[in-house]
LUMGUMI-173116 format. One record per atom (N, C-alpha, C): x, y, z. Coordinates in steps of 0.02 Angstrom, whole numbers, plus 50000, padded with zeros to 5 digits. Atoms other than C-alpha are relative to their C-alpha. Layout:
<rs>
XYZ
...
</rs>
This chain:
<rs>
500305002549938
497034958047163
500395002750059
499834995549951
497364966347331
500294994650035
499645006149982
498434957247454
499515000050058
500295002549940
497514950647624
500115008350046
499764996049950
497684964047767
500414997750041
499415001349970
498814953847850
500714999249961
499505000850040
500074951347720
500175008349973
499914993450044
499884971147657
500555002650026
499264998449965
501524980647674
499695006850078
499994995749935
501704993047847
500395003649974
499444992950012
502665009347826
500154999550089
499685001649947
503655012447980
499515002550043
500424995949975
502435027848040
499184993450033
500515007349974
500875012848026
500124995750063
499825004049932
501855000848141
499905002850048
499584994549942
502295014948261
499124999550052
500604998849978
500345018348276
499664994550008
500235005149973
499755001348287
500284996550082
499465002649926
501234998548417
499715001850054
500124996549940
500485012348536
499404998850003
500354998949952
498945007748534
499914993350031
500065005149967
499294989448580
500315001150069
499504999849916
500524996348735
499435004550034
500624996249970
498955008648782
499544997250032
500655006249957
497674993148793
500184994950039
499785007249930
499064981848888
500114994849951
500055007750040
498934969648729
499755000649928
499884997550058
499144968948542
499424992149978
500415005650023
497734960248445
499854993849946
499695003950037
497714946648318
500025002949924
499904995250088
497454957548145
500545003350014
499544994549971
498584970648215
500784994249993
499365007249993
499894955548249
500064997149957
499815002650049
499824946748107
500245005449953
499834994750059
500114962347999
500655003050029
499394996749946
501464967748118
500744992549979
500005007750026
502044947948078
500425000249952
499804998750077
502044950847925
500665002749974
499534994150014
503194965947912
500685000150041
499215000249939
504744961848045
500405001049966
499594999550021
505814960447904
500235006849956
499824991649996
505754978947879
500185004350067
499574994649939
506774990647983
499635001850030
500424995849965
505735003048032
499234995850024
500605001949963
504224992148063
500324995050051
499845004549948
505064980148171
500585005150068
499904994349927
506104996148278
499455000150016
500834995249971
504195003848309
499924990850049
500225008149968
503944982248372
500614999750073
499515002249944
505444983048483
499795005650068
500124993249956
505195001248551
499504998150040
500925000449972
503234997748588
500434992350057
499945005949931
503994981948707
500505000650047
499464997049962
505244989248764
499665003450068
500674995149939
504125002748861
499444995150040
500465001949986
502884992248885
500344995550073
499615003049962
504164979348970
500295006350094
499934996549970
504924995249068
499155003950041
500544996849954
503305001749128
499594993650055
500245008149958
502774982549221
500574999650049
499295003349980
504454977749271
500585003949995
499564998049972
505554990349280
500644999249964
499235002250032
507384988949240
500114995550028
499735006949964
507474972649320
499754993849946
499945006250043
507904957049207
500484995250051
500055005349973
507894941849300
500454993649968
499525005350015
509124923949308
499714998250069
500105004149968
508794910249374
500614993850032
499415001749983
510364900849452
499684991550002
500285006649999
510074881049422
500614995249994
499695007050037
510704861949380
499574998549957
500435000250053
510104855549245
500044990050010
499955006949970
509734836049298
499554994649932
500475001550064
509264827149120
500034991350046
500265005649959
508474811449215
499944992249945
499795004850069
508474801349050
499735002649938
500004998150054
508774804748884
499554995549958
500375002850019
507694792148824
499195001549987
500654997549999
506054797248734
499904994749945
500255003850062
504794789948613
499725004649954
500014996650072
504634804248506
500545001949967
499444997050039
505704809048362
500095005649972
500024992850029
505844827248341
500414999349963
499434999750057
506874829948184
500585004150030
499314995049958
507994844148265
500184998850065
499754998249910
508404837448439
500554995349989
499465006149979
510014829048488
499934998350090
500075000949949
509334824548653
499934994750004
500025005849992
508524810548644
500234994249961
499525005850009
509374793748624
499704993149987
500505006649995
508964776048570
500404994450067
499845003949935
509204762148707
500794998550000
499425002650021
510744754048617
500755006650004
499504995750017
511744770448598
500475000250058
499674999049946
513124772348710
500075007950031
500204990549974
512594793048751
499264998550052
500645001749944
510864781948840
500315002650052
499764997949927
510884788149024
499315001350034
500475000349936
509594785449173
500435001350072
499754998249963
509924793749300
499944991750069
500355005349929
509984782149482
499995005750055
499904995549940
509514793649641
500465002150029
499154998449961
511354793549700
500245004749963
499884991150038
511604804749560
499855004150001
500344994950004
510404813949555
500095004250076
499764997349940
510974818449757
500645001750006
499524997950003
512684820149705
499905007049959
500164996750034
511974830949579
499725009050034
500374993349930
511014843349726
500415000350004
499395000949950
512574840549827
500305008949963
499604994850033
513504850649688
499835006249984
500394995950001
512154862749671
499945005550044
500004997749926
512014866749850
500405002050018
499424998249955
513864870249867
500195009449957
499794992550060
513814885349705
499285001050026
500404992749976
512244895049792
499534996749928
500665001150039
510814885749647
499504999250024
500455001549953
509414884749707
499194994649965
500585004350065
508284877249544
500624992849970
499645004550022
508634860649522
499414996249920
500345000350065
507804858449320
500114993849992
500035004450018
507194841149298
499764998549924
500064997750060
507284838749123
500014991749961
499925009450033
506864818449011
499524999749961
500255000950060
506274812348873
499214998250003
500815002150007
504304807048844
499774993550003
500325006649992
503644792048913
500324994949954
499505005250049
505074781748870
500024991950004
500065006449989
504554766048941
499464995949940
500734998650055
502934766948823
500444995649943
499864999950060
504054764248675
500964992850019
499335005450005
505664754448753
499854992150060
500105006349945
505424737548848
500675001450049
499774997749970
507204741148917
500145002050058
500254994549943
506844754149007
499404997750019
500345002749946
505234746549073
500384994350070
499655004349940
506344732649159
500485003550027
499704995049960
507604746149205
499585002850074
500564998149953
506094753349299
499834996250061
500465006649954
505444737549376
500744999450028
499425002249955
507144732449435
500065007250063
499824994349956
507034748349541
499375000650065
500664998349965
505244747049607
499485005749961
500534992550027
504454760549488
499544997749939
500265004350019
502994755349382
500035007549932
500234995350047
503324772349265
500665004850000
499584994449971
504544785749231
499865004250060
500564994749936
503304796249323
500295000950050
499794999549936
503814787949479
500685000950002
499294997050010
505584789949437
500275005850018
500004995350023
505284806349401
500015003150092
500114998049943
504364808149584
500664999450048
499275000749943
505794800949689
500635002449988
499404996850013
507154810449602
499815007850017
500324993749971
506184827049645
500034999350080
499864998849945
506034822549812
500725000950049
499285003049984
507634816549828
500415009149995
500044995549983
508114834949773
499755007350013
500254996449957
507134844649864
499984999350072
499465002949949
507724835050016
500565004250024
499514999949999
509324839549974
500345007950004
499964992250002
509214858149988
499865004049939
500194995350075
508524865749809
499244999249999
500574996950008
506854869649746
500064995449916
500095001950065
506354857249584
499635003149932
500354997050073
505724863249409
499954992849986
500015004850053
505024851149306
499944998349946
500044998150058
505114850049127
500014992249975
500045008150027
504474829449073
499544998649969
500545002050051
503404831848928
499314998749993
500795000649967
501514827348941
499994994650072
500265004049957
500904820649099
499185002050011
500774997749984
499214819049163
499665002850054
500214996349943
498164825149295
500324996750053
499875002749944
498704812249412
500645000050019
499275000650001
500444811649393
500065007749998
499874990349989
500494835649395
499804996150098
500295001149923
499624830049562
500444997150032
499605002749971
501024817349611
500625003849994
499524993649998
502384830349575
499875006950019
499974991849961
501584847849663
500254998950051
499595000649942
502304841549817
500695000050005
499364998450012
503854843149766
500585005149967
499534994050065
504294856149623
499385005950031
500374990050005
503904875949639
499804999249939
500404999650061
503464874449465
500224993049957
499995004250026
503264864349324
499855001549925
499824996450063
503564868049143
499744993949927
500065004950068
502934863248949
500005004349942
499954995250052
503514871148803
499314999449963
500635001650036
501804872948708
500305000249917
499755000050056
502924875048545
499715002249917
500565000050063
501774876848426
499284998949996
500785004949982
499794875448400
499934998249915
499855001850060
500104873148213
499814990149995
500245009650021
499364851648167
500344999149945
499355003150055
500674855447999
500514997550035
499155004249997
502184850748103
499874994350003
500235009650002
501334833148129
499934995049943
500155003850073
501144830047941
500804996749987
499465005350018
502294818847843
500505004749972
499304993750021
503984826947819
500005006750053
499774995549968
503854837847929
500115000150090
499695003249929
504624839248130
499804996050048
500395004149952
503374831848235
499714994049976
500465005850020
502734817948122
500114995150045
500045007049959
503394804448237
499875002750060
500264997849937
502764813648395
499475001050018
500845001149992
501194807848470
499925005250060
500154991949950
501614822448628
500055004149979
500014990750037
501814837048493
499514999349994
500644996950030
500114836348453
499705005350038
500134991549947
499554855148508
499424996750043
500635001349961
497824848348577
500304996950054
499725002149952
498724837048689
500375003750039
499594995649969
500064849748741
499485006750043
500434996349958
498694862148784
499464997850043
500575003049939
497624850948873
500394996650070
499635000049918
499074849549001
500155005350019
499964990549969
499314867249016
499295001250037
500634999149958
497354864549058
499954997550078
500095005549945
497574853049191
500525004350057
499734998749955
499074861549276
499705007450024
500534994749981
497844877449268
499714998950062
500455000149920
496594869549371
500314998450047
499865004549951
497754861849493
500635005550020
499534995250002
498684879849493
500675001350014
499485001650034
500354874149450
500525005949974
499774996950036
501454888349433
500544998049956
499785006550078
501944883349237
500345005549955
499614997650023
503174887849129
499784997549924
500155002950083
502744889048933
500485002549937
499564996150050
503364894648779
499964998949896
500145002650052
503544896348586
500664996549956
499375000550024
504854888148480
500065003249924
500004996950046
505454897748340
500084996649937
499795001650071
505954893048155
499974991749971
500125006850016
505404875748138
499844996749941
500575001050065
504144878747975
499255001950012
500454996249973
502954888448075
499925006349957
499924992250030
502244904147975
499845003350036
500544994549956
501664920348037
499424999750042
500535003849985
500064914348068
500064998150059
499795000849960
500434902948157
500485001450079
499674997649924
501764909348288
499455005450016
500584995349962
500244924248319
499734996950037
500605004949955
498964908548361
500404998650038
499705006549926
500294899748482
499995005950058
499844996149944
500504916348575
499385002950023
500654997849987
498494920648554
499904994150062
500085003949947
498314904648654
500295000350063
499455000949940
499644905748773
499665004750046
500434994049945
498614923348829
499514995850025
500575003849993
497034913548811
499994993950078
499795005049959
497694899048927
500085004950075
499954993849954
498264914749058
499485003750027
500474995649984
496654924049050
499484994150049
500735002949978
495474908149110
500544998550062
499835004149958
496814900949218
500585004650053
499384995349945
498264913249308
500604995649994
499315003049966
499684901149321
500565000049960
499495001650057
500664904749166
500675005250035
499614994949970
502224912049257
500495002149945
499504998150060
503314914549089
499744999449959
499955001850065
503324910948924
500555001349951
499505000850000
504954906548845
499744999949917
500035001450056
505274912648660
500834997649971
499565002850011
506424900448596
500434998549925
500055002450101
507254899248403
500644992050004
499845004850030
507804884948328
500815000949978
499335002650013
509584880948289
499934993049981
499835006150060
510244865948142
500374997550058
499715003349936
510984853748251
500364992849952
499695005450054
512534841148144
499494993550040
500415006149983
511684824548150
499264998750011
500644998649998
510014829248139
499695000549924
500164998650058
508704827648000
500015007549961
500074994350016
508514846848000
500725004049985
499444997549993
510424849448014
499995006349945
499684994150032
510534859447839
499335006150003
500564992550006
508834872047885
500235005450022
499774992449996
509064888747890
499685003450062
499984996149964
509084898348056
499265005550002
500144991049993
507924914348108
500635004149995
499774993949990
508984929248087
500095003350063
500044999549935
509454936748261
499315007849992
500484992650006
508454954048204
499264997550024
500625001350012
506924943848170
499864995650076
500005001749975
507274934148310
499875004850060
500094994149976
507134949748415
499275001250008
500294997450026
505874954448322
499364996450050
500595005349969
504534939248400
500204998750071
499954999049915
505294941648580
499515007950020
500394994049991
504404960248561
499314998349999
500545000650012
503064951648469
499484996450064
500465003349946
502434941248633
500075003950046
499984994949966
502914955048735
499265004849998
500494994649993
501584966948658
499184995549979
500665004750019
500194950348614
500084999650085
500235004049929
500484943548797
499875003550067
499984992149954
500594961048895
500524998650044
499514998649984
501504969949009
500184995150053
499735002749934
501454958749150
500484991550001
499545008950024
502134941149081
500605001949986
499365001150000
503714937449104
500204995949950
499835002450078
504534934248939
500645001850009
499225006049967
506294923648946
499964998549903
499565002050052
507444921648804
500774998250016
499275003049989
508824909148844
500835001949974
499314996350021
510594918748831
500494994949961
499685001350026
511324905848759
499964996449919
500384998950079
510194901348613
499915003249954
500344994150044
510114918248549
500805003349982
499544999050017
511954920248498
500254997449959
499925002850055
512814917448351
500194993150011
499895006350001
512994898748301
500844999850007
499285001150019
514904902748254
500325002650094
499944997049949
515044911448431
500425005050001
499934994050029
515374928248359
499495003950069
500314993749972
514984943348480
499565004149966
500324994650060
513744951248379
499405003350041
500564994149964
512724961848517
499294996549989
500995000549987
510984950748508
499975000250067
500244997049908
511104951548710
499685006549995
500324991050011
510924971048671
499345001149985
500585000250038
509664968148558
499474997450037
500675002849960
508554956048663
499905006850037
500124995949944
508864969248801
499505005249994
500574994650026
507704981848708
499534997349971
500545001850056
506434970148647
499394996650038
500545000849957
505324967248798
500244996250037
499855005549959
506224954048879
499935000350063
499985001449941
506324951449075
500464994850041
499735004749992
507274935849084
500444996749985
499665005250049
508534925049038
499864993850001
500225006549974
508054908149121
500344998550035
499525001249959
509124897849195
500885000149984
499075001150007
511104898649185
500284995250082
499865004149963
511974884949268
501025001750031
499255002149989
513914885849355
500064994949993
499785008049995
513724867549374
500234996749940
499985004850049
513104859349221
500015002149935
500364999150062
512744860649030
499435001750004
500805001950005
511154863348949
500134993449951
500255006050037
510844844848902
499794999749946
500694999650079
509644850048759
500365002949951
499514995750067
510954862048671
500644999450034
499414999349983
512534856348733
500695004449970
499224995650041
513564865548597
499755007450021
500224994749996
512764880648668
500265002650066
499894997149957
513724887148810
499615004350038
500164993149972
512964897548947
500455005150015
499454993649964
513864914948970
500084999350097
499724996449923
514574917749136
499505004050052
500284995549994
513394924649252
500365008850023
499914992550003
514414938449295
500075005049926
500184995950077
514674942549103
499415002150003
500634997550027
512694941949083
499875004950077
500274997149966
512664952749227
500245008149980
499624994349996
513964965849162
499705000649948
500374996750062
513014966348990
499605001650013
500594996049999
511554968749050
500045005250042
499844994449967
512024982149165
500285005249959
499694993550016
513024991649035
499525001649941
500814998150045
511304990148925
499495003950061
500444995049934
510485001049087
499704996350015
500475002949964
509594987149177
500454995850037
499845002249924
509674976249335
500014992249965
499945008149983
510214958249360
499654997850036
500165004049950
509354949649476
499714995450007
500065008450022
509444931249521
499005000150070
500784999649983
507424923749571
500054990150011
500095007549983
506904905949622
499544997649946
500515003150049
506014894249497
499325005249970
500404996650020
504734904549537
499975007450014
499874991849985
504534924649513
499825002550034
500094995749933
504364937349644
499214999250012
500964997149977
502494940449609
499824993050011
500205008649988
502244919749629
500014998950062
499835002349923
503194918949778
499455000850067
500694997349936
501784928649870
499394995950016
500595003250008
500364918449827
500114992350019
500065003749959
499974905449935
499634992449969
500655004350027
498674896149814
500544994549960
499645007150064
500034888549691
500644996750029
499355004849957
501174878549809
499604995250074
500185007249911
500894860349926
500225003950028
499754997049936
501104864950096
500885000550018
499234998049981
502974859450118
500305003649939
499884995550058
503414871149968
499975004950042
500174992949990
502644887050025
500515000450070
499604997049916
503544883450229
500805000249957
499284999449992
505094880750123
500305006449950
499714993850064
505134896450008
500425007050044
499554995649960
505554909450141
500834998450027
499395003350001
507184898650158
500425004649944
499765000550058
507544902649970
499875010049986
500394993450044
506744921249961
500015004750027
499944995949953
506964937750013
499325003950020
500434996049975
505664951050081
499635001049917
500074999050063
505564955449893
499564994149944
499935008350047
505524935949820
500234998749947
499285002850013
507004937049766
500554994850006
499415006149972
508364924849775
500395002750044
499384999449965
509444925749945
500544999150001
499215003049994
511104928349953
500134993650059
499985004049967
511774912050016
500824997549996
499295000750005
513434906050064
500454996049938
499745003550019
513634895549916
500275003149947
499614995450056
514094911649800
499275002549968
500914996650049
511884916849760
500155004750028
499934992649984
512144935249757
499695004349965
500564995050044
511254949149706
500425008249978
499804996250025
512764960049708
500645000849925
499524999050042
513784951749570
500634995750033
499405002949979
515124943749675
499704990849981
500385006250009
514694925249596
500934996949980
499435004650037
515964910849563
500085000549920
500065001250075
515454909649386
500225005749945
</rs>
């Protein structure tokens, strides 16, 4: 019996020629991709995967790979889903709980504002009141009938305060994207998966009523129409097959083609995390890991900005082992955000590099640094996806280019940074 055409093996020459003619049409198709999929864990078909995004990357964008200079403001760790692999969220009782109160969250700018950040990344768990009484009377003792509003007055609070908000708070609905465009340049949702196995029993999402893909993409719909420039992405090594990671990134185009506002798409892998159900699963490989930063590169085309977090993509032991290099040739554009201030909350054992390190690697890999506001140059221009006090306050934040301005607090574009 013959094997499927997506499962059949690739010789390197095959890849090479499927590669060129997905970088020819701008976009690699779903047979082509799954068979490409398939084969990463061969050399030569996964070079011909890097090469083909490489170019493709270089012919859009240039030698310019993008950072985003931020805080990272985790507003509360408190969620009501239980992803198996996260050490984020917290139960009420634990003594690691933490709600933010506005005074922080302005001490929080404060500190932001003084190191030249200019993205202040609101980042909390999923409708945590839903699931904790707690935290509903936490709420109410404040005046807020929801995280939501929580959510709202800590955004304003900094954007006030001199920064530009991101928002990253799990599903919301139309009304509540609507009560936060007045405040954040963008607003972010990992789409993670469109896979309905991670929801089954035993496996990561079963206790998560916001992983369900339908739900997750019917807020990517909503911040569509209400043109939201939105931040998405896939997560890697969860128990996702081939297959699958193709469909999450077929959609992610799909979502792009009806709607415009997808300003990234963030491919993310998975890391075992002690204390976690998933603690003893086994990793992606950094190769292969590579391998599916090319792969949404040449499915999502040349013009999406495709972000792989520098500090996720390094060995667990924190061994130098050249995957910076590696991303650097595999279509990328981005790193995301790197913070002087704070942690990343979500992977605390995960250090961010230095930005001047990630500026001297990527420079001695032949490409450009350069730091960008929440939102990317080609965003900045467009007038359609930002409330009014947004758009008067971006020329503050942006150069002729829409770029990030050098600013006295150490945002530079030539390298001279505190960090």
């Amino acid at each position: 019996m013959s094997l499927p055409d997506s499962e059949s093996p690739l010789t390197a020459h095959e890849a090479e020629a499927l590669v060129a003619r997905a970088v020819d049409a701008g976009r690699l198709e779903r047979p082509p991709a799954e068979r490409l999929g398939a084969n990463l864990h061969v050399e030569g078909v996964r070079e011909a995967v890097l090469a083909g995004a490489h170019a493709s990357k270089l012919a859009a964008k240039g030698d310019v790979v993008t950072v985003s200079r931020n805080i990272f403001v985790p507003l509360t760790n408190l969620c009501r889903d239980r992803c198996t692999y996260c050490t984020f969220a917290k139960q009420p009782g634990s003594p690691e709980a933490k709600s933010y109160e506005l005074d922080e969250v302005r001490e929080a700018v404060r500190g932001g504002v003084l190191t030249g950040c200019i993205e202040a990344l609101m980042c909390l768990g999923d409708k945590p009141e839903v699931a904790y009484r707690v935290h509903r009377e936490w709420l109410e003792a404040r005046g807020w009938g929801s995280t939501t509003d929580h959510l709202v007055e800590a955004c304003r609070v900094a954007f006030e305060g001199g920064m530009l908000p991101h928002t990253n708070a799990g599903i919301l609905d139309e009304q509540e994207l609507a009560a936060l465009r007045p405040w954040n340049a963008s607003m972010g949702l990992m789409l993670e998966t469109t896979s309905p196995r991670m929801r089954d029993k035993g496996m990561p999402h079963m206790h998560c009523p916001d992983k369900d893909p339908q739900v997750r993409i019917r807020m990517h719909e909503h911040a569509g129409e209400q043109k939201i420039p939105f931040t998405t992405g896939m997560l890697l090594g969860i128990g996702e097959n081939v297959v699958e990671r193709v469909d999450t990134l077929m959609v992610i185009r799909d979502l792009q083609d009806r709607h415009g506002h997808l300003q990234e798409a963030i491919i993310q892998p998975f890391h075992p995390k002690p204390d976690t159900p998933m603690r003893a699963a086994s990793p992606l490989r950094d190769p292969e890991v590579a391998g599916w930063v090319a792969m949404a590169r040449l499915i999502l085309g040349p013009e999406m900005n495709i972000q792989a977090p520098p500090n996720l993509v390094q060995s667990p032991t924190g061994a130098d082992d050249g995957m910076l290099e590696l991303l650097l040739r595999s279509g990328l554009n981005d790193w995301g955000g790197v913070s002087p201030v704070t942690v990343d909350f979500i992977n605390p054992e995960a250090p961010w590099p230095a930005l001047r390190e990630l500026r001297r690697r990527t420079e001695a890999a032949g490409q450009r640094l350069l730091e960008r506001l929440p939102v990317y140059p080609e965003t900045v221009q467009q007038r359609e996806f930002f409330d009014s006090q947004v758009w008067e306050r971006l020329p503050r934040f942006a150069n002729d280019a829409g770029y990030a301005r050098p600013s006295k607090g150490g945002n530079s574009q030539s390298g001279e940074e505190a960090a």
